[in-house]
C-alpha positions in Angstrom: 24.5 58.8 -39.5 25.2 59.2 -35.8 27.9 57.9 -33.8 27.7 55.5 -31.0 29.8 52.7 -29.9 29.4 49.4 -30.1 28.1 47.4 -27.0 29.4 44.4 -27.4 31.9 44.1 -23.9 35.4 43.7 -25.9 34.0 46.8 -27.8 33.5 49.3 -25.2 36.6 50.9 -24.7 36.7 51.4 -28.5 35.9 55.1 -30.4 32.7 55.5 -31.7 31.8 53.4 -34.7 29.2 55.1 -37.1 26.3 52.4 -37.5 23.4 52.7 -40.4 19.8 51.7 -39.3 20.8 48.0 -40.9 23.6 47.3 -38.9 21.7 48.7 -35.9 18.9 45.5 -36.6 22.3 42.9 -36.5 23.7 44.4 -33.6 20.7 44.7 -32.1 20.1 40.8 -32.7 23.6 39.7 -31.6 22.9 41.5 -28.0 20.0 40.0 -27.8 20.8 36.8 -28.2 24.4 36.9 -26.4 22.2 37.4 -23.7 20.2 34.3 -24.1 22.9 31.2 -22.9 19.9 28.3 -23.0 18.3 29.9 -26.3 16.6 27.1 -28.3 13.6 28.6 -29.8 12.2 32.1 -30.3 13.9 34.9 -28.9 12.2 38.5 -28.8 13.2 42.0 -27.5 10.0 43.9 -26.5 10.6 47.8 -25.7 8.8 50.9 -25.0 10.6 53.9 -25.9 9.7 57.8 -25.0 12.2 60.6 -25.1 14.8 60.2 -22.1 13.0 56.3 -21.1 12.8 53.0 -22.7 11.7 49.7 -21.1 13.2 46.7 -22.9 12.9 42.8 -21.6 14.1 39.6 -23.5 12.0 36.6 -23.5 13.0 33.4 -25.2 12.8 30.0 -25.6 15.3 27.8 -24.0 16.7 24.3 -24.0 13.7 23.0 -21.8 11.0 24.1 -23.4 10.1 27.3 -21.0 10.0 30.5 -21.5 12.5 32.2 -20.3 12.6 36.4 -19.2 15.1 38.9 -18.9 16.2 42.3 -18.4 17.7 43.9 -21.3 21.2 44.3 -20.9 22.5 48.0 -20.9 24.4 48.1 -24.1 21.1 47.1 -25.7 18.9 49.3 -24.2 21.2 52.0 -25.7 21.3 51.0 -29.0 17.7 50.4 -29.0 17.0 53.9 -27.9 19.5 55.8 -30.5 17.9 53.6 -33.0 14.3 55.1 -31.8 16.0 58.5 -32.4 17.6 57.9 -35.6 14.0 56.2 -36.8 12.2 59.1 -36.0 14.7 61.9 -37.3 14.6 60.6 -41.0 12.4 62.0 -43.2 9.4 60.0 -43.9 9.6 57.4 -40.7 6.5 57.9 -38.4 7.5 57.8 -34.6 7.4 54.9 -32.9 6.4 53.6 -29.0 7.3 50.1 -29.2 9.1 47.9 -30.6 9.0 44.1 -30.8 12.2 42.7 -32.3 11.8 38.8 -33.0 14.6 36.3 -34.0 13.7 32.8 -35.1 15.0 30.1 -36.9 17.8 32.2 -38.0 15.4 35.2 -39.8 14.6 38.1 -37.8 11.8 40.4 -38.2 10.6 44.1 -36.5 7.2 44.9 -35.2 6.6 48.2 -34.7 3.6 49.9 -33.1 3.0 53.9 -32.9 1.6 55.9 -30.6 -2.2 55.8 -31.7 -2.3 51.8 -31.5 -1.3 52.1 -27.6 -3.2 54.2 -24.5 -1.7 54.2 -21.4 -4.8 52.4 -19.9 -3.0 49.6 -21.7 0.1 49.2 -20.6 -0.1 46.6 -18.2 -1.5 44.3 -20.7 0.5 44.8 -23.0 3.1 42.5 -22.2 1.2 39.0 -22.0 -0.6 40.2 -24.8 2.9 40.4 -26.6 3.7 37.1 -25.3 0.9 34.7 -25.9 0.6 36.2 -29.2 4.7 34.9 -29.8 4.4 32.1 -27.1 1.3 31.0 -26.9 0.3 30.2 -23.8 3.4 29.0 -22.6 4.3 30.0 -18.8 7.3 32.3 -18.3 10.0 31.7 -16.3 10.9 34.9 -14.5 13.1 33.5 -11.9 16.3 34.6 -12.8 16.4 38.0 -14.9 19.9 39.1 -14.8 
């Protein structure tokens, strides 16, 4: 196990709290969709992970029928990379890229894709692909990302 603290704001100033890899998925749900006030739908966490970067944006369905995008909050970013590095240090996990983490109708599942499904050549579709295959072809409101 390896310590980090928990994100959460009221949590920050607290000592580290040693997490296993399930309670990284929960906490990793609850920042997520904390950060989602008109949420009424499908929420997903989409990141791209590489030693010292990650890229990690929220889109969701809210209470109007859009889809709505944001940026990953800090705290989440965080615990989505130390969960990339405690994923890939135990024994018998291959190394993962990206990682599409989906909540919906209270269930919550992980997609993860490795580093010989993806070329760089790639990477700028990758992101409708991710979200017409979880949206359809539903526009996305990027308006307001904070």
């Amino acid at each position: 196990m390896v310590d980090f603290g928990r994100s959460s704001q009221a949590e920050l100033d607290e000592p580290h709290v040693a997490l296993t890899v399930e309670e990284m998925y929960q906490e990793i749900g609850r920042l997520a969709l904390s950060s989602a006030e008109d949420l009424c739908g499908k929420l997903i966490v989409h990141s791209e992970v590489e030693d010292g970067v990650i890229s990690s944006d929220i889109f969701y369905e809210n209470d109007v029928g859009a889809v709505r995008y944001k940026f990953s909050p800090n705290p989440l970013m965080d615990l989505i990379y130390e969960f990339w590095e405690i994923w890939q240090s135990t024994a018998g996990n291959c190394q993962w890229s990206a990682m599409t983490y989906v909540v919906e109708s209270g269930n919550f599942s992980l997609e993860l894709i490795y580093p010989d499904q993806i070329t760089r050549a790639d990477y700028h579709e990758r992101r409708p692909l991710i979200i017409t295959k979880h949206f359809g072809e539903a526009k996305v409101d990027y308006s307001r990302p904070q």
